[in-house]
Every structure is written in structure tokens, then in C-alpha cells.
Biotite code that builds the C-alpha atoms (Angstrom):
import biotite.structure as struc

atoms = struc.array([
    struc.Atom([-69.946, 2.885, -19.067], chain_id="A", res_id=1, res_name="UNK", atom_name="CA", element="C"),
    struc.Atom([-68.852, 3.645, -15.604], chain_id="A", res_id=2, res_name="UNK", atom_name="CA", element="C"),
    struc.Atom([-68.896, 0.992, -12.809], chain_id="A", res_id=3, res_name="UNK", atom_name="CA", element="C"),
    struc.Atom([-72.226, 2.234, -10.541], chain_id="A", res_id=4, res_name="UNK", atom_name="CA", element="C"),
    struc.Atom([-74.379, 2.676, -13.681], chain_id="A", res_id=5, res_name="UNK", atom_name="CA", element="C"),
    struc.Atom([-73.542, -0.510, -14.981], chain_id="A", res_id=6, res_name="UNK", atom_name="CA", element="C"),
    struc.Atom([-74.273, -2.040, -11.244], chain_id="A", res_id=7, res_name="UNK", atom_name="CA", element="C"),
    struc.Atom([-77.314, -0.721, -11.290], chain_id="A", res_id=8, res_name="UNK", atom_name="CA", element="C"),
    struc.Atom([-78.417, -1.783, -14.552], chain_id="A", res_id=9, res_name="UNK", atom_name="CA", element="C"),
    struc.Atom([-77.519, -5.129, -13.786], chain_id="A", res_id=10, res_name="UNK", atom_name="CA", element="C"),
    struc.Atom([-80.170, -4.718, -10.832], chain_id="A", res_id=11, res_name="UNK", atom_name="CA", element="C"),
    struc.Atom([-82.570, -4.125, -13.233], chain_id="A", res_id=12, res_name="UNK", atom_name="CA", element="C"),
    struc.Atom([-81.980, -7.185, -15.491], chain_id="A", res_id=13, res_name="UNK", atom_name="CA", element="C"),
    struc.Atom([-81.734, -8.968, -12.260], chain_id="A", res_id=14, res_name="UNK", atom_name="CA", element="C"),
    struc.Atom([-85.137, -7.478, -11.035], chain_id="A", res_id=15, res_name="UNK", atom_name="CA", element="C"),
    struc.Atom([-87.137, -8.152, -14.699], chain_id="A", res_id=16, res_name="UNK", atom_name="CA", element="C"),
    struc.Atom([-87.764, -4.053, -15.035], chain_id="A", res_id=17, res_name="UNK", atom_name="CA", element="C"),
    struc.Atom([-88.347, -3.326, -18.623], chain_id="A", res_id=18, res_name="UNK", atom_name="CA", element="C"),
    struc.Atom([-90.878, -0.205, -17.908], chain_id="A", res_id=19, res_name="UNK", atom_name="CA", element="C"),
    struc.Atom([-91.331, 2.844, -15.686], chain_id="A", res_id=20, res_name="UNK", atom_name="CA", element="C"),
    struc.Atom([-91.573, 3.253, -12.929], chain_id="A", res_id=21, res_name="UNK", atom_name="CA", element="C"),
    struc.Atom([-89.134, 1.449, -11.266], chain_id="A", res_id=22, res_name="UNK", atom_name="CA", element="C"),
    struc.Atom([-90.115, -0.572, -8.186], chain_id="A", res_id=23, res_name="UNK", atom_name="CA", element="C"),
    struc.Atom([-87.297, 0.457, -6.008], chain_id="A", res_id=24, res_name="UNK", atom_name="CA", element="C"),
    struc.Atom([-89.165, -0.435, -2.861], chain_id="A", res_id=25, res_name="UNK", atom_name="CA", element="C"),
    struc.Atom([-89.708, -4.104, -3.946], chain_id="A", res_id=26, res_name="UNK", atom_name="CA", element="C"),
    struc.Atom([-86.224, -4.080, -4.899], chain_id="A", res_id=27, res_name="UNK", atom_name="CA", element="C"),
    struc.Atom([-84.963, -3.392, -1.727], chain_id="A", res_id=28, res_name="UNK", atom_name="CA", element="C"),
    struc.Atom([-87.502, -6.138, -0.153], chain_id="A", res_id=29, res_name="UNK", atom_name="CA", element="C"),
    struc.Atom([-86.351, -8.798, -2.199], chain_id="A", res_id=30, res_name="UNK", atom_name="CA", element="C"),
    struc.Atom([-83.109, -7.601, -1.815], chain_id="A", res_id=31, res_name="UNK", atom_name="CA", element="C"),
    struc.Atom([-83.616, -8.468, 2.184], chain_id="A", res_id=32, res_name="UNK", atom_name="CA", element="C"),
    struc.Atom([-82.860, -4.752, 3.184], chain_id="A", res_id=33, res_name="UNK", atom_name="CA", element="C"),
    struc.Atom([-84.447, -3.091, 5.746], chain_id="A", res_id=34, res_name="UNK", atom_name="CA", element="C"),
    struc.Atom([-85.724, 0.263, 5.390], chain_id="A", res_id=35, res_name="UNK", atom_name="CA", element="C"),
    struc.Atom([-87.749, 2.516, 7.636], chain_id="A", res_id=36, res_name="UNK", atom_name="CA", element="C"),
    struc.Atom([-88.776, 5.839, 7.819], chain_id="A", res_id=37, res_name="UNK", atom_name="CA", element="C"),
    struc.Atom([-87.841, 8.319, 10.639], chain_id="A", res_id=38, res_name="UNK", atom_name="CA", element="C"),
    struc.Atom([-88.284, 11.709, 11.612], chain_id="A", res_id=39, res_name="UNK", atom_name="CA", element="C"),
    struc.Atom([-84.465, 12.881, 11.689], chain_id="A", res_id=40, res_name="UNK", atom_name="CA", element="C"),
    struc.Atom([-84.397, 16.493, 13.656], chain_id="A", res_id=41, res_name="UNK", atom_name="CA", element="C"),
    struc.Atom([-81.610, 17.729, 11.426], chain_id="A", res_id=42, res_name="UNK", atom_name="CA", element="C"),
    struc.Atom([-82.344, 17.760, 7.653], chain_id="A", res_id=43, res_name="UNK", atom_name="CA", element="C"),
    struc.Atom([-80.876, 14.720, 7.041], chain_id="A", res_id=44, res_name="UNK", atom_name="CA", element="C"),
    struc.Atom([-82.348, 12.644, 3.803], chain_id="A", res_id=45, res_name="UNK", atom_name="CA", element="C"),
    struc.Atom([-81.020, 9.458, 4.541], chain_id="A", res_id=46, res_name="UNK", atom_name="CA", element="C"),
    struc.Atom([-78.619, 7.125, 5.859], chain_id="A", res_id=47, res_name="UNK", atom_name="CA", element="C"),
    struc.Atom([-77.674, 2.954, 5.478], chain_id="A", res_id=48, res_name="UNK", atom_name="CA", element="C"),
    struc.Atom([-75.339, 0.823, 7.127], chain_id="A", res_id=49, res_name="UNK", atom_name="CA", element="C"),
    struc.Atom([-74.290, -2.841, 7.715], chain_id="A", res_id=50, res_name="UNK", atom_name="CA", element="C"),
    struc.Atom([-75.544, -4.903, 10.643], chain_id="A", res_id=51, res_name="UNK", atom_name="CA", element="C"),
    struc.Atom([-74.227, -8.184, 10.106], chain_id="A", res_id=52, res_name="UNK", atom_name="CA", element="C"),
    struc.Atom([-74.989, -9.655, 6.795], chain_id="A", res_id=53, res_name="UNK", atom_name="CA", element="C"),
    struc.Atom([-78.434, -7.154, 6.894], chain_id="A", res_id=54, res_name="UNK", atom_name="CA", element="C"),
    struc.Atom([-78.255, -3.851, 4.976], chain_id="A", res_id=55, res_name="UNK", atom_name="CA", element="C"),
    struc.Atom([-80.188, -1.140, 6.573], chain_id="A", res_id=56, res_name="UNK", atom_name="CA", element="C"),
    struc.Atom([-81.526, 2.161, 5.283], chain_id="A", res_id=57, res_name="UNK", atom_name="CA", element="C"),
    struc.Atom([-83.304, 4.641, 6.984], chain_id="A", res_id=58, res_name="UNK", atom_name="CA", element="C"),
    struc.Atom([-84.924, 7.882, 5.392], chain_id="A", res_id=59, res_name="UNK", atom_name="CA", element="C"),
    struc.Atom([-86.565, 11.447, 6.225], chain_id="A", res_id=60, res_name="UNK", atom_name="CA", element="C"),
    struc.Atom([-90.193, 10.327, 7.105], chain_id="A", res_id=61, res_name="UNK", atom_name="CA", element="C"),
    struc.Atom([-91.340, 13.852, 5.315], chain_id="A", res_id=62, res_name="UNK", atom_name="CA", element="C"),
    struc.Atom([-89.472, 13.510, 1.916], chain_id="A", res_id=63, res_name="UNK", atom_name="CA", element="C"),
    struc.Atom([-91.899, 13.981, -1.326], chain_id="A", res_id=64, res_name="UNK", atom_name="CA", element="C"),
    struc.Atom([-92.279, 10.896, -3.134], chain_id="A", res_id=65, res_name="UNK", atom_name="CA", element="C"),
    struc.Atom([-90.234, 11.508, -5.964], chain_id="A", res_id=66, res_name="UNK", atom_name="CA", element="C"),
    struc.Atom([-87.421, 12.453, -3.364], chain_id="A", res_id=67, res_name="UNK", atom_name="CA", element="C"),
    struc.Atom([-88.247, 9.594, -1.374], chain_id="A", res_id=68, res_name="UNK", atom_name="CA", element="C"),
    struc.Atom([-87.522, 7.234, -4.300], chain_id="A", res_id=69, res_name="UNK", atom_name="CA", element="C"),
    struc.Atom([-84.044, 8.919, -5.011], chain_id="A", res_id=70, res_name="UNK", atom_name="CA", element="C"),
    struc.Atom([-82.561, 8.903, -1.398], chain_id="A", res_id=71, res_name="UNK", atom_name="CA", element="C"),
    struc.Atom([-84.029, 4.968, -1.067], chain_id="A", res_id=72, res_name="UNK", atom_name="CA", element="C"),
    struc.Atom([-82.353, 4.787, -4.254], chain_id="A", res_id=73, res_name="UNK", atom_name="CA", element="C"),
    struc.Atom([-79.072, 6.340, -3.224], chain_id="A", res_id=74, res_name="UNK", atom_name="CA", element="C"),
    struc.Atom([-78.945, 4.518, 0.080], chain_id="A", res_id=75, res_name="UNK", atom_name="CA", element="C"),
    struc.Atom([-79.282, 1.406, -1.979], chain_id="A", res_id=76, res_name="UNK", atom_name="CA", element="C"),
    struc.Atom([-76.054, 1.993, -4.225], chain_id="A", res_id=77, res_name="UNK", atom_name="CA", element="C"),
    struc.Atom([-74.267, 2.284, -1.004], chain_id="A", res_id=78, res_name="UNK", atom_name="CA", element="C"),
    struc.Atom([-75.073, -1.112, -0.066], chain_id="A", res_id=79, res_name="UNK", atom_name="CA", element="C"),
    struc.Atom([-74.714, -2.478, -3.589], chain_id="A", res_id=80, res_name="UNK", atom_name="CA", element="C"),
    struc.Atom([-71.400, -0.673, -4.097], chain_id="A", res_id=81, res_name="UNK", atom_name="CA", element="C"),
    struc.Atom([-70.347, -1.646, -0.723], chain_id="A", res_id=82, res_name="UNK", atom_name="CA", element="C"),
    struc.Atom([-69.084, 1.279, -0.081], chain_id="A", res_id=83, res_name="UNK", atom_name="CA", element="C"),
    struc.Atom([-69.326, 1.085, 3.485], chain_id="A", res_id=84, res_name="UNK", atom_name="CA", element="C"),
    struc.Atom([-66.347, -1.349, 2.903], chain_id="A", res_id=85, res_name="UNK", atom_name="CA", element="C"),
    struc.Atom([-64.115, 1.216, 1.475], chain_id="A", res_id=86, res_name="UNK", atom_name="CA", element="C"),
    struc.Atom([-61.523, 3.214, 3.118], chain_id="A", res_id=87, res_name="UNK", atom_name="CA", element="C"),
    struc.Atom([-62.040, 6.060, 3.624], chain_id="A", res_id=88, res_name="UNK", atom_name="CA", element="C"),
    struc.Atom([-58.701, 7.298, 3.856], chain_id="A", res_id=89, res_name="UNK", atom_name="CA", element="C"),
    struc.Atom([-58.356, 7.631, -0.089], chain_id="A", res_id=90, res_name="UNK", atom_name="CA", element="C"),
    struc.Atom([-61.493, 9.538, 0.232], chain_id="A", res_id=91, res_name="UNK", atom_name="CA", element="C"),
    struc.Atom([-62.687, 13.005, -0.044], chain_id="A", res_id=92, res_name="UNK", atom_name="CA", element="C"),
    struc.Atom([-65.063, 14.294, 2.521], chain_id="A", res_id=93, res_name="UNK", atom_name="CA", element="C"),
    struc.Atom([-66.679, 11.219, 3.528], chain_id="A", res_id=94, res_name="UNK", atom_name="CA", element="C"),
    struc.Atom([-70.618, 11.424, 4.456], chain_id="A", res_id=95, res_name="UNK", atom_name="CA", element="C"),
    struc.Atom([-72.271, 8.628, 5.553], chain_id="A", res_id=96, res_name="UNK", atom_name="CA", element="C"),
    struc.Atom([-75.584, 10.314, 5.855], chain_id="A", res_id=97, res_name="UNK", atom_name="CA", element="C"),
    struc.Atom([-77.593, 12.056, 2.482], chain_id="A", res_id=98, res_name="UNK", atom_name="CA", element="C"),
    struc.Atom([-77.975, 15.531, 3.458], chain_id="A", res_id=99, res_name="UNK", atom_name="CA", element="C"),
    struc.Atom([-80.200, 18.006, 2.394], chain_id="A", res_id=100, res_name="UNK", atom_name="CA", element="C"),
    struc.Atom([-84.142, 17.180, 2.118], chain_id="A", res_id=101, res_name="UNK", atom_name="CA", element="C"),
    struc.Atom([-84.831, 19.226, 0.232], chain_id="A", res_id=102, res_name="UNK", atom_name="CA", element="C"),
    struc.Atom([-82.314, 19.389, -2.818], chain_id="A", res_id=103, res_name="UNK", atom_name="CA", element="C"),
    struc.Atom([-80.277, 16.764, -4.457], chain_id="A", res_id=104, res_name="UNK", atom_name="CA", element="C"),
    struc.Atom([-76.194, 17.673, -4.485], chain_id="A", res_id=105, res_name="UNK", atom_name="CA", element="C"),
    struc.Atom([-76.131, 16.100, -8.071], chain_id="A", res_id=106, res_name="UNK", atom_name="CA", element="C"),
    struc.Atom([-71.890, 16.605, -8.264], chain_id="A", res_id=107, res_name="UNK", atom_name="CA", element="C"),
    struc.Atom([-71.148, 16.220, -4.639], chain_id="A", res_id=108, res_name="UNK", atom_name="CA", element="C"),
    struc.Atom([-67.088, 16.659, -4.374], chain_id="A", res_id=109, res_name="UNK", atom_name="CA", element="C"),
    struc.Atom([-67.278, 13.581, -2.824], chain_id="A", res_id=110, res_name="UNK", atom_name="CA", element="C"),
    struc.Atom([-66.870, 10.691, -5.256], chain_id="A", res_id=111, res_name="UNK", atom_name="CA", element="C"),
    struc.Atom([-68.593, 8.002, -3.325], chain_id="A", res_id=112, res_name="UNK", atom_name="CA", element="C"),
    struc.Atom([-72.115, 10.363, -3.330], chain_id="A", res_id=113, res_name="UNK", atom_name="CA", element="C"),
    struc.Atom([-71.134, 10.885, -6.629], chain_id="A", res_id=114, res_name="UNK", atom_name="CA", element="C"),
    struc.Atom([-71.441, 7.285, -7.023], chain_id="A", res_id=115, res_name="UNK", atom_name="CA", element="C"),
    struc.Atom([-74.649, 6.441, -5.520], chain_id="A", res_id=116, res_name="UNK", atom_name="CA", element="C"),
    struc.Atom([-76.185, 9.871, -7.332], chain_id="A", res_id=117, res_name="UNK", atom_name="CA", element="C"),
    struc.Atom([-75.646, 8.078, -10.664], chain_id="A", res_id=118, res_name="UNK", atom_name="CA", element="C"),
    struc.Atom([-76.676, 4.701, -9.835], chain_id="A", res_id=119, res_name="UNK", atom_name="CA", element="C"),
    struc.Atom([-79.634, 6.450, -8.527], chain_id="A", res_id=120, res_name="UNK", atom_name="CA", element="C"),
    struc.Atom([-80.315, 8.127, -11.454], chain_id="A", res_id=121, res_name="UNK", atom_name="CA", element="C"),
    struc.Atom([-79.662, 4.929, -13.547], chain_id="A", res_id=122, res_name="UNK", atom_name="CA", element="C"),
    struc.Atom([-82.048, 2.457, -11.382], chain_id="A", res_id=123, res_name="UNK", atom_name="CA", element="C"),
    struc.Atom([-85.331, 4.640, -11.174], chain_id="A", res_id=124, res_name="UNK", atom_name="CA", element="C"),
    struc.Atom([-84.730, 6.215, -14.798], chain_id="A", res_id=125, res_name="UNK", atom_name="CA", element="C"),
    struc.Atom([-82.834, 4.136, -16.827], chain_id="A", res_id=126, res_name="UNK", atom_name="CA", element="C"),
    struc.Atom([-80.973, 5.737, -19.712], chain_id="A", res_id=127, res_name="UNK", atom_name="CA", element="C"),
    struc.Atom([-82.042, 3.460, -22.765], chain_id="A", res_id=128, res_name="UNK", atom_name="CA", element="C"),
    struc.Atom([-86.272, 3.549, -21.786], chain_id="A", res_id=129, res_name="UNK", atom_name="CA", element="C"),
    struc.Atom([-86.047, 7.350, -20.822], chain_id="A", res_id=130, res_name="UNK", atom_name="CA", element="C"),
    struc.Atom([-83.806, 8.517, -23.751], chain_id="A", res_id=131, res_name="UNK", atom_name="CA", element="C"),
    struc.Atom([-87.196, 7.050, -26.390], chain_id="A", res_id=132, res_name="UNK", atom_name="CA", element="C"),
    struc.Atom([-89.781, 8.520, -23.490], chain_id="A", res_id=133, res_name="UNK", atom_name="CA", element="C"),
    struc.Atom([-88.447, 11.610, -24.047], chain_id="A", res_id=134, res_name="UNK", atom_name="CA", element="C"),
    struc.Atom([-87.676, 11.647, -27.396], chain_id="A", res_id=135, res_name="UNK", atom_name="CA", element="C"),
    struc.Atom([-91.438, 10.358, -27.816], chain_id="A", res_id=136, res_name="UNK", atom_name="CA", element="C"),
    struc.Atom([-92.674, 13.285, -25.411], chain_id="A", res_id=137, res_name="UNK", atom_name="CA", element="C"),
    struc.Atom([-90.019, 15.714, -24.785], chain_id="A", res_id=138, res_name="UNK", atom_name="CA", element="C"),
    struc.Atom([-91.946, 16.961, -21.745], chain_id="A", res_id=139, res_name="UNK", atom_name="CA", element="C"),
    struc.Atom([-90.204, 17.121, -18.181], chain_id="A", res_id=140, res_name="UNK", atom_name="CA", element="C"),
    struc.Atom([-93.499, 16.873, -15.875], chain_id="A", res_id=141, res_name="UNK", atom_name="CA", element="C"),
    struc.Atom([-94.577, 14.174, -17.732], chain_id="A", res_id=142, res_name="UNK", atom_name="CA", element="C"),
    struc.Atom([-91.174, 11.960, -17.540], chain_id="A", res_id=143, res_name="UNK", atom_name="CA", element="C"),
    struc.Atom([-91.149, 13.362, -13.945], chain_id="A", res_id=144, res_name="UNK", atom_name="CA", element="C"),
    struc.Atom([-94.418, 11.360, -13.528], chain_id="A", res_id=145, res_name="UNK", atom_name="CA", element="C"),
    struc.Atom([-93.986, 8.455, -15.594], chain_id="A", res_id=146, res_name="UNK", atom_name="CA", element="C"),
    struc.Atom([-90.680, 7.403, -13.946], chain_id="A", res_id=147, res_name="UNK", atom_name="CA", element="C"),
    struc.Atom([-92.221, 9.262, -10.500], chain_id="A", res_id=148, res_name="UNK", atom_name="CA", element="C"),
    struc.Atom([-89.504, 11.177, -9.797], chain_id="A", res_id=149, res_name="UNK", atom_name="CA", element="C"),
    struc.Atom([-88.928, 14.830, -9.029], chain_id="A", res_id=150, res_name="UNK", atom_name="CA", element="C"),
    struc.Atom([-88.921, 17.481, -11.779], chain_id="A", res_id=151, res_name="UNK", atom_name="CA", element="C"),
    struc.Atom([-85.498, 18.717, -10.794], chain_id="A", res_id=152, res_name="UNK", atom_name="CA", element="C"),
    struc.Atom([-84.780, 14.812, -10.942], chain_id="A", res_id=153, res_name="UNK", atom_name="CA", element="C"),
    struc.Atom([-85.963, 14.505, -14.454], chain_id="A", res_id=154, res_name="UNK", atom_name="CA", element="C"),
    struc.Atom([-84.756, 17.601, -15.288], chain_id="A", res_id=155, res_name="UNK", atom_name="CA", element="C"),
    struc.Atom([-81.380, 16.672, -14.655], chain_id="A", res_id=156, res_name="UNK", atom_name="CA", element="C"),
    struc.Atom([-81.688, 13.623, -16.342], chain_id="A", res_id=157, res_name="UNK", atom_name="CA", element="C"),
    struc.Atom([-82.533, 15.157, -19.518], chain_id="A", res_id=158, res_name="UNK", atom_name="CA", element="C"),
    struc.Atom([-79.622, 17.386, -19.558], chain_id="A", res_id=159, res_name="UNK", atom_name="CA", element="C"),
    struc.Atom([-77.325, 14.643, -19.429], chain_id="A", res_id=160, res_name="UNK", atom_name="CA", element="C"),
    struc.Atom([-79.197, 13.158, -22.359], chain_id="A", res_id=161, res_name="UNK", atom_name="CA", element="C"),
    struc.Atom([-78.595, 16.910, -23.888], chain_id="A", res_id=162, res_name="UNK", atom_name="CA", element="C"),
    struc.Atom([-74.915, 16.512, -23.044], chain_id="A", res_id=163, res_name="UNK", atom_name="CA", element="C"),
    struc.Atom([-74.275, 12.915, -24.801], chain_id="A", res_id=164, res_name="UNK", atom_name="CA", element="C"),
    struc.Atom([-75.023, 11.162, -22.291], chain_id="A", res_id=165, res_name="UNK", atom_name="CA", element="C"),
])
């Protein structure tokens, strides 16, 4: 099991989630984040940062739900992974911002997105309740909804369950 996977599952035992969907904004409450929701002029999804002891995260005020989960989800890994600590010197192609509203780099070549993309995908659809959801209902829009995510989200998730995962 790789390191942000495991973080984020030990959100969810931390948190008390045993059932879809995953209440990432309550998370981040309790968490003490800050999050708001802006109208960035440039496509960008998201961003977070460190003032002080107070994570921030800020995200596309017009994101669908499902792809507002994922980028608050995202943006949280980057807090909980501290990588805003990192340096980035090691680094390839570091981004501090989530591009793209409208699609989800799933293998960004960077391997801190890569990071928070499967601690992402871990918090809001954890392996071990979606893996018996879908082998209950092997139906995409339906886990899509359940875990309320996007289809491409769920989509994606089910192909790593295809792959071994």
C-alpha cells in the first residue's frame, strides 16, 4: 500500500466513514481548513496553501459537484501530505495550482499531483466499500452517484479495480 492511500484511509478511520458518500466537506471543517470558492479567470480547479498553522484551499466556483468533491479532495492531500513542505528541487514540474476544470490529469508526470490524485481517489471512494458496490452492481452511473463523484471519476476507479488494484 503506498504512503497517500494509506494517509487517506487513516482519515477515514479517523473521521468514522464506513459508507458512501464521503463527507469531504465536513472533513475539511473539522479538520480547521478553510475553503472557499472563487471565480479564477484562468481554468484553474484549485489551489491550497499554508498561512500559519491554517491550511487554506480555494476552488473553481463553477466546478460540477462530483468535480468539486475531487479537487477539495486533492487540495486536501496537499495539506495532509504536507507537501507544501517539500522541496521542490527533487521535483518534477512542480504545480501548486490543479489545472484543468474540466478534466482530471489522472497520471500527471508530476509525482506530487500524482500523490494527491490517489489520495483523492482513496478518501471519496475508498477501495474496500467500492470494490463490493461494484461487484454488487457493476454499474458506473450508479457508483458515480452513490460515492457522488464524476463518471470519468468512477470510471477510472473501476479500471484500477480491473487492473488488480
Amino acid at each position: 500500500m503506498n504512503f497517500p492511500r494509506a494517509m487517506a484511509r487513516k482519515h477515514l478511520r479517523k473521521h468514522g466513514v464506513i459508507a458512501p458518500p464521503v463527507p469531504v466537506e465536513y472533513m475539511l471543517f473539522t479538520e480547521g481548513f478553510r475553503v472557499e470558492k472563487v471565480p479564477y479567470p484562468d481554468g484553474i480547479a484549485g489551489e491550497s496553501w499554508w498561512e500559519g498553522e491554517v491550511g487554506h484551499i480555494a476552488v473553481h466556483q463553477g466546478l460540477a459537484p462530483g468535480r468539486l468533491r475531487f479537487t477539495l479532495a486533492h487540495e486536501f492531500a496537499h495539506l495532509a501530505l504536507r507537501h507544501h513542505q517539500r522541496q521542490w528541487g527533487d521535483l518534477l514540474a512542480p504545480q501548486r495550482r490543479f489545472r484543468d476544470v474540466e478534466e482530471i490529469v489522472w497520471e500527471p508526470a508530476d509525482p506530487v499531483e500524482r500523490e494527491a490524485n490517489q489520495f483523492a481517489a482513496e478518501l471519496l471512494m475508498p477501495l474496500t466499500l467500492f470494490r463490493k458496490d461494484w461487484e454488487r452492481r457493476p454499474d458506473a452511473r450508479w457508483l458515480a452517484a452513490r460515492y457522488e463523484v464524476s463518471l470519468e471519476a468512477a470510471r477510472r476507479r473501476i479500471f484500477e479495480l480491473a487492473d488488480g488494484g
